[in-house]
C-alpha positions in Angstrom: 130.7 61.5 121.0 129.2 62.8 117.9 125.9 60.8 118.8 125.7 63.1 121.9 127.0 66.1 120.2 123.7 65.8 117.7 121.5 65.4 121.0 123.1 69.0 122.6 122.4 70.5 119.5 118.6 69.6 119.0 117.5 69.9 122.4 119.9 74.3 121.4 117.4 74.0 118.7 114.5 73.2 120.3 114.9 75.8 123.4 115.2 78.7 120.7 112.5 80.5 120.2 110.4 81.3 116.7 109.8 84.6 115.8 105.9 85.1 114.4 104.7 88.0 112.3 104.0 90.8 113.9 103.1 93.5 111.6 98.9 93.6 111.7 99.2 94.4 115.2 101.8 97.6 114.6 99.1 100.4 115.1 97.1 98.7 117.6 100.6 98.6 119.8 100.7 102.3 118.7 97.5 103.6 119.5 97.2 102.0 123.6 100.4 103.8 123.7 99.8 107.2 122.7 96.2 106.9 124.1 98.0 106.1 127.4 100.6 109.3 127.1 97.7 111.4 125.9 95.6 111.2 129.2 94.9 114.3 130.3 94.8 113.6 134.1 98.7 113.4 133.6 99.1 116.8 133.1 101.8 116.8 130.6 103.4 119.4 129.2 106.5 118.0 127.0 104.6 114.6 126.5 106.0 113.2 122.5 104.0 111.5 120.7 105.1 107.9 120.2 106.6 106.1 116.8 107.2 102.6 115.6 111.0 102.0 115.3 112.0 99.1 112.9 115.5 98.6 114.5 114.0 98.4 117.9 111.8 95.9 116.6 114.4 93.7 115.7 116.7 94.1 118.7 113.4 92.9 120.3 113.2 89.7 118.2 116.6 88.9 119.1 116.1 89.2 122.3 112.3 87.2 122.1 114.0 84.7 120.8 116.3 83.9 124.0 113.2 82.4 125.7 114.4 84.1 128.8 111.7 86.0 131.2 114.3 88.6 132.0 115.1 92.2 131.4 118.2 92.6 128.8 121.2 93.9 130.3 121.7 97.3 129.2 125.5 97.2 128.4 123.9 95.2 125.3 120.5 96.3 124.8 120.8 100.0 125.4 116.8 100.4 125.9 113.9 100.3 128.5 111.5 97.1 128.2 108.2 95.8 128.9 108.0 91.9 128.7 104.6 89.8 129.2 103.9 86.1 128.5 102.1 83.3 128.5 101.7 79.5 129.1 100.5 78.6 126.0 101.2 78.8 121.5 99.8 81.6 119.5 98.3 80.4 116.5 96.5 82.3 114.0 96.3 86.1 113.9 93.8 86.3 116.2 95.5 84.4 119.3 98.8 86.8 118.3 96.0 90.2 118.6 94.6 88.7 121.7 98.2 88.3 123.5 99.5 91.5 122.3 95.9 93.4 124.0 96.6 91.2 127.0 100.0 92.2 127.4 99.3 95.9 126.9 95.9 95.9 129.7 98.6 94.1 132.2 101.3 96.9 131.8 98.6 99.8 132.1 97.2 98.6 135.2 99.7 99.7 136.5 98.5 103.2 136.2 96.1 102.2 139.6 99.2 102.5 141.4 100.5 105.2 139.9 102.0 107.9 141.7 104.0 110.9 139.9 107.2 111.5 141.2 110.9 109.8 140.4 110.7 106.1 141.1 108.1 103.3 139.3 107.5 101.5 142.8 104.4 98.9 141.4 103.8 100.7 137.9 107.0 100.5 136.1 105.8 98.8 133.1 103.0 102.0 132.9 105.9 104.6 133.8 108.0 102.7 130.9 104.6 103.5 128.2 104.9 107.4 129.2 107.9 108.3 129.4 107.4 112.1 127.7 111.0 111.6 126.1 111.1 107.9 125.0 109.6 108.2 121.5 110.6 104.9 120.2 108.9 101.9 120.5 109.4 98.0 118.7 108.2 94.8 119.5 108.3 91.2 118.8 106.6 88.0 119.7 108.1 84.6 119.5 106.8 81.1 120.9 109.0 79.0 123.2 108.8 75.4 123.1 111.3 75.9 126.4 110.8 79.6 128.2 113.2 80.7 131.4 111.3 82.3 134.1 113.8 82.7 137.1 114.2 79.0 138.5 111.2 77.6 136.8 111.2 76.5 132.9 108.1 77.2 131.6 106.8 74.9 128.7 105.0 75.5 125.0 105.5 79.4 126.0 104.9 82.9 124.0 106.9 85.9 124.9 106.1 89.8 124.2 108.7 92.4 124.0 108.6 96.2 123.5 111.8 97.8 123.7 111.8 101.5 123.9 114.6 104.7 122.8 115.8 106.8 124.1 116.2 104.6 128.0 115.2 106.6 131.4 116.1 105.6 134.2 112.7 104.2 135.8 114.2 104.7 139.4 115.7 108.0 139.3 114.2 110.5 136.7 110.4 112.2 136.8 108.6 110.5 133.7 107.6 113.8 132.4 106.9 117.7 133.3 103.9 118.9 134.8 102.2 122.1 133.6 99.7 122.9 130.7 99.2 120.3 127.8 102.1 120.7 124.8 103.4 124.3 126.7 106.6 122.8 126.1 106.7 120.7 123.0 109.8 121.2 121.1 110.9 123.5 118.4 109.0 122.4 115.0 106.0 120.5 116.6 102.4 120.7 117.0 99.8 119.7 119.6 98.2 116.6 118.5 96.0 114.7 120.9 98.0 116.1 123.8 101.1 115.3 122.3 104.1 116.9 120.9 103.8 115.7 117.0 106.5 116.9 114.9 105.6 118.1 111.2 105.0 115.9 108.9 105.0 113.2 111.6 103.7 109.2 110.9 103.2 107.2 114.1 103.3 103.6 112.3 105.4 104.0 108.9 103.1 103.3 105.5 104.6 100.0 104.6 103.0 98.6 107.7 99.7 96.9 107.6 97.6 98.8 109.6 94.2 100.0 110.3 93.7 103.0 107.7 91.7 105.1 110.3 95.3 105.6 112.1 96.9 107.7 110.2 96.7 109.3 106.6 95.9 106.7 103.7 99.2 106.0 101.6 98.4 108.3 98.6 101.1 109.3 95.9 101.0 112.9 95.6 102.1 113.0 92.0 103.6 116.2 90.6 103.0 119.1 92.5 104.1 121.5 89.9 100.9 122.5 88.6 98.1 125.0 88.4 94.9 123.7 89.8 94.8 120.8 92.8 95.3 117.3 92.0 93.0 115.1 93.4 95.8 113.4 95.7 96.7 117.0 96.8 92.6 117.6 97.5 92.9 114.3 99.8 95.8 115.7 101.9 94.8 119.0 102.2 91.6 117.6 103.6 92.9 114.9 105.8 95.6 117.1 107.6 92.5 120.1 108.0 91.1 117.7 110.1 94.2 116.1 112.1 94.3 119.8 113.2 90.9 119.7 114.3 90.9 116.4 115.8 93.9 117.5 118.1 91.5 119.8 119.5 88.1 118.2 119.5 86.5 119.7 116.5 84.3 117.4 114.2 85.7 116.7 110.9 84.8 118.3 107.8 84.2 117.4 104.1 85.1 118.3 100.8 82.0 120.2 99.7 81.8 121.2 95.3 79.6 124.5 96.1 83.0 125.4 98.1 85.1 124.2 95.6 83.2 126.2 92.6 83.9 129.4 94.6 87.8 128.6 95.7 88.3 128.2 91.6 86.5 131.4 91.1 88.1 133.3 93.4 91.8 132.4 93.6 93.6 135.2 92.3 97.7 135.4 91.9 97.0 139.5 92.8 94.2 139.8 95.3 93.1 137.4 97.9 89.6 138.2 96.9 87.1 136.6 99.8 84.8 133.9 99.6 80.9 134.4 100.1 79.9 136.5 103.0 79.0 133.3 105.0 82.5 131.9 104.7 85.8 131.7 106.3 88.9 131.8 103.8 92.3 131.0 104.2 94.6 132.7 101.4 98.3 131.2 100.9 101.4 132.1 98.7 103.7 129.0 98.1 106.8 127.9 95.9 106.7 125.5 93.2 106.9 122.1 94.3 106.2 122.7 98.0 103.2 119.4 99.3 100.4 121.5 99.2 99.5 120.2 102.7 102.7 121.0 105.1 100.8 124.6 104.6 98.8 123.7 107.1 101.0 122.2 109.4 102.9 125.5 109.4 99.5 127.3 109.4 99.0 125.7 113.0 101.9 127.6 114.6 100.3 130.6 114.6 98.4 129.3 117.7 95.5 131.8 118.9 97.6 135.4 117.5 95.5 137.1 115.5 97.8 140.1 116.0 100.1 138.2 113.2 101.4 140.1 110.5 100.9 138.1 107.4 101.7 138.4 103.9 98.7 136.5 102.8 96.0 136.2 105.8 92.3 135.4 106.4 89.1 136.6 105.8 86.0 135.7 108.5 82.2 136.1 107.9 81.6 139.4 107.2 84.6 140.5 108.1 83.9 141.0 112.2 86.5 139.0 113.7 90.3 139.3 113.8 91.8 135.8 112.5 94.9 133.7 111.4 95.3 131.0 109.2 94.7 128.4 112.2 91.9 130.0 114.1 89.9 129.8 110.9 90.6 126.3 111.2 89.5 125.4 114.4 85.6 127.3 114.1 83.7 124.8 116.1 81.1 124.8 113.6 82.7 124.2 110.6 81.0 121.2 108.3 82.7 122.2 104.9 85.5 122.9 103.4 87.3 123.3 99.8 90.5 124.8 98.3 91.5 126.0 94.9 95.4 126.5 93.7 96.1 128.8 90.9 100.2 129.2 89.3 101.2 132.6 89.1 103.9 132.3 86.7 106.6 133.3 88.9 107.7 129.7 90.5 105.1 130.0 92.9 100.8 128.9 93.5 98.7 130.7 94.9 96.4 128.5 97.6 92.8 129.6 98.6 90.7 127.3 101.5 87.0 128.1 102.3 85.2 126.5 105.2 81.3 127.0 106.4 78.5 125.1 107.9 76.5 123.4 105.3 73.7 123.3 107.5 73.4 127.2 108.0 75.1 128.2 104.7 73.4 131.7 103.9 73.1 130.8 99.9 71.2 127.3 99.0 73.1 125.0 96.7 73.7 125.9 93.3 70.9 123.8 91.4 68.3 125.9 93.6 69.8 129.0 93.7 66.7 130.5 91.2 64.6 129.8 94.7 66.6 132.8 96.2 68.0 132.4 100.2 66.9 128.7 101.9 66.2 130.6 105.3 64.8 133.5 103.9 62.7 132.3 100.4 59.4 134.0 102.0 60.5 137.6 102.2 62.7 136.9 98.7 65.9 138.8 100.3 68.4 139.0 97.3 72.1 137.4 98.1 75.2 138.8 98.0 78.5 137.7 96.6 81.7 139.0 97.8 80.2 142.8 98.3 78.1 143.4 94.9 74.2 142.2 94.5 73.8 139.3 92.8 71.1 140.0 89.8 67.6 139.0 90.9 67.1 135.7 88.8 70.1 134.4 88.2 71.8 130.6 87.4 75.6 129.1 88.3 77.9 128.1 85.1 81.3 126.1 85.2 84.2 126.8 83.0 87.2 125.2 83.4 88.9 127.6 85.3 86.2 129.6 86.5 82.6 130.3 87.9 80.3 132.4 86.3 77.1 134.8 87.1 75.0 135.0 84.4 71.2 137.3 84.4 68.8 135.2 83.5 66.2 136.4 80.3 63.3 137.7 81.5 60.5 135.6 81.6 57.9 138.5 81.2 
């Protein structure tokens, strides 16, 4: 008896299934699904953008590990499922990336078939990737030396799972609502890619390997009770700039030091003194120990008003546009940009952001700025800095806090 006992209990053994690592291919899982829900022939207006969930991962590696081809009953697994295998052993990372982009291709061909309405019919693996209100995602992969498909055992096998929270009902609910893109993202969150993002949102959590141009690189942002910007806080304030202007199609920009010279000079706890006449500034009043960059986030609700009534606003070239804090943002042809932080001695920084096209910046940069104007050397037209002349030879100096005009000596 114990002879066959031992036999039942290997050939248990050998029929479970072995969980393999996963976590390389977290943001590619991530980004085929939010490029998916972010298609713009859908049409959708409350369409969330889509997380990693660790729990759900795990539930899924439970259930991989079953070897069983089947959807989990719901009275146990509370979630909606994608499943995909095949006849054969991942080995190596790059068989496991191959079968996870196999697996994902299968389930979104089923958007050929694809018809909107309240029932899956021959896409419900696609209709399960965009559900607007299933936000959740995990999966797991496991190899089966023994894998259950219906009637048929399936041999040397490796099974995908993606569980997904909150559960819709594929057969009875409309996968999202129709109307302009994000019109109806929820309280607290900002069109991204034609998706409802929350604030301060990360689609695939840092501690997961993943491929650094999908989200913000990891950065500790120090102490952010002090005077000038850190260089972590100069990273983020740059990085979520241009998530705001790669939700809507705009090119990114860079960190540019002739910006940067003028934000330290001009940052001012009493004033919101402009940048030069070319530029487009963004002025901000924050508390002690606020990260510099959920500014911007908030910045981004202001939408298109430029009726807003703002404590500290925005300044556009010349002065000849109405702006917020936002639209200044999203100027098409924006190459540049810098910002300066100054504390004012009250529990609060003061925050000033300047943005221009390097290309057709009116002033050259500063170690030719004795050559006068770059478009306009020929006719010598003198610059002008925020409203007075400039002196007619003249160089650039750095302080720490500070930059300086200085007349040069006459030559003659």
């Amino acid at each position: 008896m114990s002879w066959l006992l031992l036999v039942v209990l290997v050939l248990m053994a050998a029929a479970e299934g072995k969980l393999i690592e996963l976590r390389k291919e977290v943001a590619n899982v991530i980004r085929q699904h939010n490029t998916e829900r972010s298609n713009r022939q859908l049409k959708a207006s409350d369409m969330l953008e889509m997380s990693w969930d660790d729990s759900l991962a795990r539930q899924a590696g439970e259930f991989s590990e079953r070897c069983s081809y089947t959807y989990p009953d719901v009275q146990e697994f509370d979630v909606g499922s994608n499943l995909y295998y095949e006849q054969d052993f991942v080995h190596g990372h790059k068989s496991v990336r191959r079968l996870v982009k196999k697996a994902l291709k299968s389930w979104t061909r089923g958007k050929d078939y694809f018809i909107y309405g309240p029932h899956c019919e021959r896409s419900c693996s696609y209709v399960q990737m965009i559900f607007a209100q299933t936000d959740k995602v995990g999966c797991a992969l496991s190899t089966c030396p023994s894998l259950k498909n219906g009637d048929i055992e399936e041999t040397f096998a490796s099974i995908f799972i993606c569980f997904y929270s909150p559960r819709q009902s594929l057969l009875t609910s409309y996968p999202y609502k129709t109307g302009y893109i994000c019109s109806e993202c929820p309280a607290g969150a900002i069109c991204r890619d034609g998706l409802c993002s929350p604030l301060g949102y990360e689609a695939v959590p840092a501690y997961i390997q993943d491929d650094p141009s999908d989200r913000l690189q990891s950065r500790q942002l120090g102490n952010v009770n002090t005077d000038a910007l850190t260089d972590n806080e100069e990273h983020y304030l740059t990085a979520t700039h241009n998530r705001l202007r790669e939700a809507s199609n705009r090119d990114p920009m860079e960190w540019d030091a002739f910006l940067e010279q003028w934000a330290h000079w001009i940052v001012n706890c009493n004033v919101d003194y402009p940048g030069p006449a070319h530029t487009y500034t963004n002025f901000q009043r924050l508390d002690q120990g606020t990260q510099v960059y959920t500014i911007v986030y908030d910045w981004s609700s202001e939408a298109d008003n430029t009726n807003l009534n703002l404590d500290h606003g925005c300044r556009t070239p010349k002065d000849v546009l109405r702006c917020n804090h936002y639209t200044n943002i999203l100027q098409p042809m924006l190459t540049s940009m810098a910002c300066a932080a100054k504390d004012c001695k009250d529990n609060t920084r003061h925050l000033v952001c300047l943005y221009d096209n390097k290309v057709d910046r009116e002033f050259t940069p500063v170690q030719t700025y004795t050559q006068g104007p770059r478009r306009n050397r020929r006719n010598k037209r003198k610059p002008k800095f925020l409203g007075f002349e400039a002196p007619a030879a003249y160089t650039l100096e750095t302080s720490p806090d500070r930059l300086q005009v200085r007349q040069q000596a006459s030559s003659n």
